[in-house]
N, CA, C and O of each residue as an XYZ file, in Angstrom:
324
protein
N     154.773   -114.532    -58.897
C     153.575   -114.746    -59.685
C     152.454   -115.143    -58.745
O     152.681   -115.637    -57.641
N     151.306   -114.924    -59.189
C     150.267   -115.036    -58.011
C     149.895   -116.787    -58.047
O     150.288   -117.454    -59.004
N     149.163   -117.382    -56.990
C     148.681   -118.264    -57.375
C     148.099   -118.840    -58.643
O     147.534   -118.099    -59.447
N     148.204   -119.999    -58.827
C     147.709   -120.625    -60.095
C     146.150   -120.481    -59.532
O     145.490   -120.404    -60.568
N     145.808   -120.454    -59.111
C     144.072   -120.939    -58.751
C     143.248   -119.448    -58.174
O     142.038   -119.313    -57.991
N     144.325   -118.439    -57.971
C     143.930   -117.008    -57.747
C     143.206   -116.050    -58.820
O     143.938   -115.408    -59.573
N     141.810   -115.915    -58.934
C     140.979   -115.309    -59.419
C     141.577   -114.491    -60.121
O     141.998   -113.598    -59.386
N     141.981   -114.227    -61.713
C     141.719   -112.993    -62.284
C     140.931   -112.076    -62.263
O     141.372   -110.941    -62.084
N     139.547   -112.290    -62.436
C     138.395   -111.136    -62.358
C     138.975   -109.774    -61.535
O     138.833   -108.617    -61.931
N     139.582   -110.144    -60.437
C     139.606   -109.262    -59.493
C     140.833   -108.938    -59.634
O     141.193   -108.431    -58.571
N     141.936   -108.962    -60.607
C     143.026   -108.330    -60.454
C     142.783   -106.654    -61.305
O     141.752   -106.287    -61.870
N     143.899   -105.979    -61.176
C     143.911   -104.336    -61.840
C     144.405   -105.037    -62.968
O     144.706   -106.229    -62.890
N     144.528   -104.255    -64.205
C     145.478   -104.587    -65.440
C     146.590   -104.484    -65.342
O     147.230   -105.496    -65.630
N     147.147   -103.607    -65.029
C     149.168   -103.911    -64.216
C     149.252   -105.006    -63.652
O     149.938   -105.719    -64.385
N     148.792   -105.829    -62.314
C     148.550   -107.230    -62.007
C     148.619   -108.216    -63.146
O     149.515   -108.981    -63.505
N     147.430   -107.976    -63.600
C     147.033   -109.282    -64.691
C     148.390   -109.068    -65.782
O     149.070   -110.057    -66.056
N     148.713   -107.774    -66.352
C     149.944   -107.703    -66.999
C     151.131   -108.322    -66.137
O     151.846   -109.232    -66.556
N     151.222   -107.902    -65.250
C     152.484   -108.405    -64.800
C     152.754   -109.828    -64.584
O     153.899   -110.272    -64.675
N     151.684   -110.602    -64.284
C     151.618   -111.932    -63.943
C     152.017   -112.564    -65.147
O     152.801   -113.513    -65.115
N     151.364   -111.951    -66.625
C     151.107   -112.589    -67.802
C     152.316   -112.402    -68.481
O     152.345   -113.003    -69.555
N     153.784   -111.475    -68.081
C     154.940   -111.512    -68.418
C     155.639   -112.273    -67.792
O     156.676   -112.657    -68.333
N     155.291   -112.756    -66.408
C     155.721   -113.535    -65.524
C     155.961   -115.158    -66.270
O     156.973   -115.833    -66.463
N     154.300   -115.404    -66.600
C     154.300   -116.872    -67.746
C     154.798   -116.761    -68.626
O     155.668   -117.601    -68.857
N     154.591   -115.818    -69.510
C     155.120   -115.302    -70.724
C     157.321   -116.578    -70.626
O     157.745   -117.546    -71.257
N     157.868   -115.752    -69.573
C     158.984   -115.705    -69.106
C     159.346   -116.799    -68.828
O     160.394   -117.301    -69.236
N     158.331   -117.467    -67.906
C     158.507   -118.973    -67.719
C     158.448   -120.142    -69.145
O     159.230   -121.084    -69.277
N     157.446   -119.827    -70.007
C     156.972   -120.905    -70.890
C     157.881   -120.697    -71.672
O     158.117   -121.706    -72.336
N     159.116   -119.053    -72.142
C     159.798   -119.396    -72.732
C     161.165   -120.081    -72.468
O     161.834   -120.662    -73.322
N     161.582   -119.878    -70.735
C     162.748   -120.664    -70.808
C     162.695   -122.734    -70.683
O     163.388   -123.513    -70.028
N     161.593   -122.951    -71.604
C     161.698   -124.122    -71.937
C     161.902   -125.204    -70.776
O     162.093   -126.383    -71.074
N     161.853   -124.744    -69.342
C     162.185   -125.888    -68.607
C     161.408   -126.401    -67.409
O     161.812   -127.003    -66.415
N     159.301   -125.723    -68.009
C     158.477   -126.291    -67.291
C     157.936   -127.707    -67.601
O     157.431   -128.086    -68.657
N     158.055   -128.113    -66.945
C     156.748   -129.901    -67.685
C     155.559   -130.022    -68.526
O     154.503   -129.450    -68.254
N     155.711   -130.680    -69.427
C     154.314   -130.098    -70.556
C     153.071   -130.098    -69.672
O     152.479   -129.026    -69.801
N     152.438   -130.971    -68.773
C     151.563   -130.465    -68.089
C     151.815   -129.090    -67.311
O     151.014   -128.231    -67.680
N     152.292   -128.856    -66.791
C     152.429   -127.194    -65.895
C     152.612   -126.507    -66.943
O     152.337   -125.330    -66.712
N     153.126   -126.772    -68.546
C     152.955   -125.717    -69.502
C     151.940   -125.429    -69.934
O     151.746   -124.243    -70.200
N     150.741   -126.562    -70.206
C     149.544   -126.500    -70.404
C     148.633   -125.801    -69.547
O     147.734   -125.177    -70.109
N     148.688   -125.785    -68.368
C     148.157   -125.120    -67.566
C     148.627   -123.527    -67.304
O     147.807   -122.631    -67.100
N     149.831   -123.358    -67.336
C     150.463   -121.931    -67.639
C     150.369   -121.291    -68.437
O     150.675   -120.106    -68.307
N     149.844   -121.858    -69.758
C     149.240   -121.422    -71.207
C     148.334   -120.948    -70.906
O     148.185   -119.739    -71.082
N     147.151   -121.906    -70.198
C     145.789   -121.458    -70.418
C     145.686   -120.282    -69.126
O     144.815   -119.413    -69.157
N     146.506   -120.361    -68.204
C     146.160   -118.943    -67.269
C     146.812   -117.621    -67.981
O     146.400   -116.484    -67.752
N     147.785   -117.895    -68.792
C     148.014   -116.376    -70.083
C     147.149   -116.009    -70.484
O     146.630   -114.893    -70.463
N     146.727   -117.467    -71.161
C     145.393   -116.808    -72.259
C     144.087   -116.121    -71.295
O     143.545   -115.077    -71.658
N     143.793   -116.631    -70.409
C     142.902   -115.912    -69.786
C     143.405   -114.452    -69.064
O     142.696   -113.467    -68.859
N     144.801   -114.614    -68.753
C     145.570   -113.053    -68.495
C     145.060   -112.071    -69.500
O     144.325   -111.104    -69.301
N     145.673   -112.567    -70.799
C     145.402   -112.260    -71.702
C     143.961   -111.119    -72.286
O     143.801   -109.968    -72.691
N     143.041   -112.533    -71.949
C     141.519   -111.967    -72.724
C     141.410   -111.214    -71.773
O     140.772   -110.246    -72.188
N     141.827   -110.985    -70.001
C     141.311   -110.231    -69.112
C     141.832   -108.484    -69.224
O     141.117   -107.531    -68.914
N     143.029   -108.417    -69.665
C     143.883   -107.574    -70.090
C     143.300   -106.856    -71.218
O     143.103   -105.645    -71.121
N     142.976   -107.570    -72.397
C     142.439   -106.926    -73.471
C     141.020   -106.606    -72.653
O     141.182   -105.398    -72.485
N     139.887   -106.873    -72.109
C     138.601   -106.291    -71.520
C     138.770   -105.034    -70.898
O     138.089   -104.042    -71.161
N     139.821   -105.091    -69.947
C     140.404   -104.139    -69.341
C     140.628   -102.500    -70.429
O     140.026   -101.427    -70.402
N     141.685   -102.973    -71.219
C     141.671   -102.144    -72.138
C     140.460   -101.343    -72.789
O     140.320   -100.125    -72.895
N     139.657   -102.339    -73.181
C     138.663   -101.915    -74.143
C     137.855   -100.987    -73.368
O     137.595    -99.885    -73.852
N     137.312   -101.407    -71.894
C     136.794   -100.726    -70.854
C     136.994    -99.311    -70.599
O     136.086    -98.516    -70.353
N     138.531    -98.974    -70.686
C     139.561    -97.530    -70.601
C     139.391    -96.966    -71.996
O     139.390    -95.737    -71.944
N     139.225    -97.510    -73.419
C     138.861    -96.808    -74.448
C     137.608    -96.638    -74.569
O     137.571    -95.676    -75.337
N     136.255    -96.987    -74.276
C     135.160    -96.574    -74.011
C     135.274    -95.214    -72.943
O     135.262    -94.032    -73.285
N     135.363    -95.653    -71.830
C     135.613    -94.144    -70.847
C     136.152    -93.294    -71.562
O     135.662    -92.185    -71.350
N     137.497    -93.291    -72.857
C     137.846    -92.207    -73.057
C     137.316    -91.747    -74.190
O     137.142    -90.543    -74.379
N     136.939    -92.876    -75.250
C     135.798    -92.160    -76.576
C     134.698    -91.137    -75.787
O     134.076    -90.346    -76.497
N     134.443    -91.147    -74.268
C     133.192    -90.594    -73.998
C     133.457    -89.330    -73.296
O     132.671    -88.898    -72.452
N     134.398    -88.807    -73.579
C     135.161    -87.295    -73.262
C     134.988    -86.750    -74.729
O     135.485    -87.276    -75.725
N     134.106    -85.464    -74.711
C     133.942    -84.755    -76.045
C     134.201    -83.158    -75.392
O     134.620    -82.685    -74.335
N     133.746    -82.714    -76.542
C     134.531    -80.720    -76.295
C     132.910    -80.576    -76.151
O     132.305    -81.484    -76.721
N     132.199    -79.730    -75.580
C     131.292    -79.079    -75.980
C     131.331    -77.578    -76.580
O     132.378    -76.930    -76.577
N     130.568    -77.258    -76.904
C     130.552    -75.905    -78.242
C     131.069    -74.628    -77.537
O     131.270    -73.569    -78.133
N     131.235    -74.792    -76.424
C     132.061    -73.447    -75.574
C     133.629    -73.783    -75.474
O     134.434    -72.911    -75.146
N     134.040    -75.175    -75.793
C     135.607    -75.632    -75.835
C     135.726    -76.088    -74.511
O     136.813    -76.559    -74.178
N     134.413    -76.013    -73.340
C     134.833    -77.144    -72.190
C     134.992    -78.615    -72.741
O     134.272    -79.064    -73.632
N     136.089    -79.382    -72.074
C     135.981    -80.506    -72.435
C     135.150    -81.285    -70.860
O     135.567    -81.276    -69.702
N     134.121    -81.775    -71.323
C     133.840    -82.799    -70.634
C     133.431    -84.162    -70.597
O     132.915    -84.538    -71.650
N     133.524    -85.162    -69.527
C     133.145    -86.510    -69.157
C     132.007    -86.986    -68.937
O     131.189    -86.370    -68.254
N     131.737    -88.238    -69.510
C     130.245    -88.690    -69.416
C     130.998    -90.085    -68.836
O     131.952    -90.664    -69.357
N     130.235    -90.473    -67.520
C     130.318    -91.446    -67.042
C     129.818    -92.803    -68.131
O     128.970    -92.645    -69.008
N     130.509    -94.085    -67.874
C     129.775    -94.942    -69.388
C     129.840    -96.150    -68.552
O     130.917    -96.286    -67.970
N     128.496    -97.536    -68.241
C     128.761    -97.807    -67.885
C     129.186    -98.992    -68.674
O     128.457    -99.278    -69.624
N     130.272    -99.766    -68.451
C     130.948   -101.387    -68.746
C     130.131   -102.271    -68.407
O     129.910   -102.419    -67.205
N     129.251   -103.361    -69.688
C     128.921   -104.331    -68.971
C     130.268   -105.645    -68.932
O     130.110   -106.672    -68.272
């Protein structure tokens, strides 16, 4: 698992997923300290919200692939704020 204090922003979504099954894994075998659980919670949840942005980011890019009237399909760059 990556550091506790290691920046999400900058992970890929496989990363941030993988880390967030990592806690996931830990908080359920019941045998961290309620403080290190508290803190392992709140770096999920931010796994979490970073994971879902991620997502939403990849369904914008792909709502923005249409057919045009000749049956090319093409891409419109979109940008994410």
């Amino acid at each position: 698992m990556a550091e506790q204090g290691t920046s999400i922003a900058g992970l890929s979504f496989e990363k941030a997923l993988e880390e967030l099954e990592q806690v996931v894994t830990r908080l359920e075998r019941n045998d961290v300290p309620l403080e290190e659980s508290l803190t392992l919670f709140a770096r999920g949840a931010a796994l979490r919200d970073h994971c879902e942005e991620k997502l939403k980011a990849a369904e914008a890019r792909v709502a923005e692939i249409t057919q045009g009237l000749d049956g090319t399909v093409r891409a419109r760059p979109v940008e994410i704020p």
